[in-house]
Phi, psi and omega in degrees: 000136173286347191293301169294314195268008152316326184267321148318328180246033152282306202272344165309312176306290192305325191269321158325299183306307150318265167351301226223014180044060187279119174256168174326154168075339186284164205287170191218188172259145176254198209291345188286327187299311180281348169310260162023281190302285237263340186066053185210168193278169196307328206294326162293302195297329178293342189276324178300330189289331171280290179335204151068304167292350176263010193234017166063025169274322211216129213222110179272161182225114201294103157122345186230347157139230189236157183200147166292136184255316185293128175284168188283311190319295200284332182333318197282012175253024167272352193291144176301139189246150164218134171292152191219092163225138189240158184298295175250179181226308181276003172214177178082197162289331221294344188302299206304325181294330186294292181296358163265327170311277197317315206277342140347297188278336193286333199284314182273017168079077197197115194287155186217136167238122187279140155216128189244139203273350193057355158094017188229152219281330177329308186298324181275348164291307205290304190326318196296292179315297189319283193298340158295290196302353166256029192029066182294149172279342187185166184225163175202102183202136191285112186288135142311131199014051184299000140261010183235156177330149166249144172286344203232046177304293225282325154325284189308315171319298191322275233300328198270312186306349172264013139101349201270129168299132163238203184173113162261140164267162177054276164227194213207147171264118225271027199218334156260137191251040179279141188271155204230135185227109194195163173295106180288121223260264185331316176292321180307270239290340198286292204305353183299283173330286179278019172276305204283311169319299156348290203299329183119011184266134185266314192262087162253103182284176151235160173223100243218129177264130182252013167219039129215194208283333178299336205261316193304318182283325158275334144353298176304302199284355167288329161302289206304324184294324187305293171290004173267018196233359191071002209267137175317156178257129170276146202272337221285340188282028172204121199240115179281149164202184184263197169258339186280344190253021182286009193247343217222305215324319197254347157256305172310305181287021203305285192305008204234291157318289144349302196264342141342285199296306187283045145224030158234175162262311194240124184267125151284137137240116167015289178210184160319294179315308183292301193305326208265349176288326173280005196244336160295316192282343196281333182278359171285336183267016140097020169277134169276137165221118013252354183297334142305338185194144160255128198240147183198130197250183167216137200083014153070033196280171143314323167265067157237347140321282178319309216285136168000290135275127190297161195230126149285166191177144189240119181337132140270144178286333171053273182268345176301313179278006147296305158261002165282337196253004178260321167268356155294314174300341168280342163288318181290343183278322172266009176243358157086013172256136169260359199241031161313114196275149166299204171204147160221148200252165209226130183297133126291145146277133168278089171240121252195176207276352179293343173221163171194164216290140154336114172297004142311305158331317166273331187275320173300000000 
């Protein structure tokens, strides 16, 4: 689409310009060369060339053509930028996902801008906007609640008709066909699920985030694992909550919890973070992990290492999926496509001292 390869040969234009030690004033090609050079109509290169002028690389002149505007001094802001938003930044996996994007990005000369949404969608508005007005070359962003309607459709509608790559990491708004770079989410939850089933546990709660699309998928693959095992599903054996109550789950919700725990053996949890938040409250309710309960996280963070009880966890790529999703998005910038399939990458188990067979089991 021209619409897309226009921002291709804006950042083509830039790296030429590098590549080839241009200072200010020197002669640039004009719109018939690159028409030519790029195989594309006049009307795409006036859209790169105004891009380049507003970003003060490239300048015309009536009657005498096009010339670099950026000086040798100044050269190092023409380098191409790509936005980057993500829900967090300082914890968790999120270091490791960030710093495989930058070093991506650092290898191919491609400048990078953080915005981080804090999971809230307001913010992921403001993050859209900012990064629409710098005329960023691509964007790599983690969606906020991504299991409920999103409000900032029409941003995003922007983003595509102006032609700009995007790529979502971790999940996607299911509603949109922006390609997605992620841990396939449905498989963590199956194999989590039949690691426990393994074990002999008949009875596997989950403990499960409904708004966004990772706590809906692995949801599935714990189905699935139930029904390839024949085992019921209980409603009383799954307990939803949000990202906003996630701070409060084991005190305000206590009792909610509680009565989870007492009709299982075995805990699915959302992630890591949550399975080592449940391996703290059990041991204040006098619950044994794993003799009492066996518990299992997703995502291999560090604290499934840390945590008291070591936590099985089913692998995240962390920084491998930081830079497969920096080097896609780079395909897509030079190649001047929208239509890029995404990846997902397939989960292993980790298993460590948090589950184990049902003490019936051991004890029959």
């Amino acid at each position: 689409m021209d619409n897309y390869k226009y921002r291709a040969i804006a950042a083509w234009a830039k790296r030429y310009i590098e590549d080839n030690a241009l200072a200010a004033g020197d002669r640039f090609y004009s719109e018939t060369e690159l028409c030519r050079i790029h195989n594309v109509s006049r009307q795409t290169v006036r859209q790169a060339l105004a891009v380049l002028e507003r970003q003060n690389v490239l300048t015309k002149r009536r009657g005498s053509g096009t010339f670099v505007q950026t000086t040798k001094q100044q050269r190092v802001r023409i380098m191409p930028t790509v936005g980057v938003i993500a829900t967090y930044f300082s914890d968790y996996i999120f270091p490791s996902i960030v710093t495989g994007i930058e070093s991506e990005l650092a290898k191919n000369d491609v400048a990078m801008q953080l915005a981080a949404t804090h999971n809230h969608v307001a913010e992921e508005t403001r993050a859209l906007q900012a990064m629409l007005a710098q005329e960023i070359d691509g964007l790599i962003v983690e969606p906020c609640k991504s299991g409920l309607p999103n409000p900032n459709t029409a941003l995003y509608d922007e983003i595509r008709a102006r032609g700009i790559p995007l790529i979502f990491f971790n999940a996607k708004y299911p509603q949109m066909d922006f390609p997605l770079i992620a841990m396939d989410d449905k498989e963590a939850g199956r194999i989590a699920a039949e690691h426990l089933i393994s074990l002999g546990h008949e009875k596997v709660a989950a403990l499960l985030v409904f708004d966004d699309y990772q706590g809906q998928l692995r949801y599935k693959g714990y189905l699935d694992a139930l029904m390839a095992h024949h085992l019921p599903l209980s409603e009383g054996r799954i307990l939803w909550f949000s990202t906003d109550e996630w701070d409060s789950l084991f005190t305000v919700s206590k009792e909610r919890v509680l009565s989870l725990l007492s009709g299982a053996t075995a805990v699915l949890c959302y992630n890591d973070k949550l399975a080592a938040a449940l391996v703290d409250f059990c041991k204040k309710e006098g619950i044994l992990v794993p003799d009492g309960l066996s518990v299992a996280g997703i995502d291999d963070s560090s604290l499934a290492e840390r945590c008291e009880v070591p936590l099985t966890s089913v692998t995240h790529p962390k920084q491998k999926l930081g830079e497969k999703a920096a080097a896609l998005l780079l395909e897509m910038i030079r190649g001047g496509t929208q239509n890029e399939k995404g990846y997902l990458y397939r989960p292993r188990l980790v298993i460590r001292r948090s589950t184990a067979e049902p003490a019936k089991c051991r004890t029959g």
